[in-house]
N, C-alpha and C positions, 0 to 999 in steps of 0.2 A: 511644712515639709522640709525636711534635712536634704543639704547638698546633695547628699548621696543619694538620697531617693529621685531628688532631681534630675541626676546625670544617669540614673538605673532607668529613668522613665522614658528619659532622651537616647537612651543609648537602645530600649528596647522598641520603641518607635522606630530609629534608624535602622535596625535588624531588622525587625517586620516590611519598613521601607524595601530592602536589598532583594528581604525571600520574595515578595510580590515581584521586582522586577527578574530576580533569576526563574521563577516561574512563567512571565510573560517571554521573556526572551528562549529560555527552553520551550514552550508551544511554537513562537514564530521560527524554531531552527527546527522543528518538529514540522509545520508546514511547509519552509523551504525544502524540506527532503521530498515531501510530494510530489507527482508528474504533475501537470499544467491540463487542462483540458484539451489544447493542441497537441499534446504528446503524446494522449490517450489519440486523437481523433487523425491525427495524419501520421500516414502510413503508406512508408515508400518502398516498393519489394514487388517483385513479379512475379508473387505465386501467391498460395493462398498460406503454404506453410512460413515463409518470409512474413511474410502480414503479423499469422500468429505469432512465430517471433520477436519481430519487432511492437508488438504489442505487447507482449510478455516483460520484456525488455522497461519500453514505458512502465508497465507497473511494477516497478522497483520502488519501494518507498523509503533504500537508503537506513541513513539510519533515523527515519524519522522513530521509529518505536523507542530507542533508547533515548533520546531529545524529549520523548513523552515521559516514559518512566523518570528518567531528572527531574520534568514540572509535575509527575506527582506528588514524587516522595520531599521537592520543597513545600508542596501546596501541604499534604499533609501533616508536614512539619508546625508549616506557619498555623491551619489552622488547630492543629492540638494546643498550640501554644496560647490561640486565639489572640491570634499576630493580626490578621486582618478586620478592618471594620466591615468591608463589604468581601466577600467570597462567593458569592453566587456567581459571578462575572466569571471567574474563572475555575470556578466547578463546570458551569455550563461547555466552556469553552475546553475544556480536558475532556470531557464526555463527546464531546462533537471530534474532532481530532482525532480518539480514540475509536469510534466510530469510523469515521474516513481510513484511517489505519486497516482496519478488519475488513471492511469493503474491500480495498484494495487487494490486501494479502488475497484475499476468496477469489478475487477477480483473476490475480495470478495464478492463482493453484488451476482457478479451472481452464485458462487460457492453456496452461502448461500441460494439461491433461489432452487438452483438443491436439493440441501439437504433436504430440508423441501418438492423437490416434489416428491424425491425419494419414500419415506416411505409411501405416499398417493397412488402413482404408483403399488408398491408392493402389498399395501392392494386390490385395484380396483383389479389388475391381481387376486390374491389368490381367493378372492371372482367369480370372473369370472371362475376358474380352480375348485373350489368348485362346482359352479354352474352345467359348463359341466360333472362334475363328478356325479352329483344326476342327471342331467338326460340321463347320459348313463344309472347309475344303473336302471332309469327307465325302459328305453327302453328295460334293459336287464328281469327285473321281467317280461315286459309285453311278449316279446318273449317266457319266459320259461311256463308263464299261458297258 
């Protein structure tokens, strides 16, 4: 083997080295954007819309999506290049994250949807509790007539 081939073998070993750790390290800045299971689970607010909120809130996931998109398009780099010797580790772990990711977003959407139908919810009841309220007083003037 020629110098050159030597230092092309060592130099594309170091590369494949670099893409695996910028791909590890974009997944764990991909889970650092994730809430925590206490962020999800307490919940400080005196109502029920507060709650929603602040649970909306929690499932923010930052920029975890784009921290994923980074680990995939180095993962898929390295492996088109068949840069890594083991990839499964971190196919798995991209599919899991990604996963997490979508849960979450869904969780939000639909948190966000409850939110906006609480307060509509509310008003229809009141109005309706209003309503039954004038026509008992109804009922009651016409009894006392």
């Amino acid at each position: 083997m020629t110098q050159a081939t030597l230092d092309d073998d060592e130099l594309f070993s170091e590369a494949a080295s670099e893409m695996r750790e910028d791909v590890e390290a974009s997944l764990e800045r991909a889970r650092e954007q994730l809430p925590t299971g206490d962020e999800l689970w307490e919940v400080d607010a005196d109502n029920s819309l507060g709650a929603l909120n602040g649970l909306r809130s929690a499932l923010d996931v930052g920029d975890a999506r784009d921290h994923l998109h980074d680990a995939k398009k180095w993962f898929t780099m390295g492996k088109e290049a068949d840069a890594f010797e083991d990839s499964e580790d971190l196919a798995e772990e991209i599919e899991t994250v990604e996963a997490l990711i979508a849960d979450i977003e869904d969780a939000h959407e639909a948190v966000g949807d409850l939110a906006s139908t609480v307060p509509q919810l509310r008003n229809t009841l009141e109005e309706l509790d209003e309503s039954a309220d004038a026509d008992a007083d109804t009922d009651a003037d016409a009894a006392e007539a």
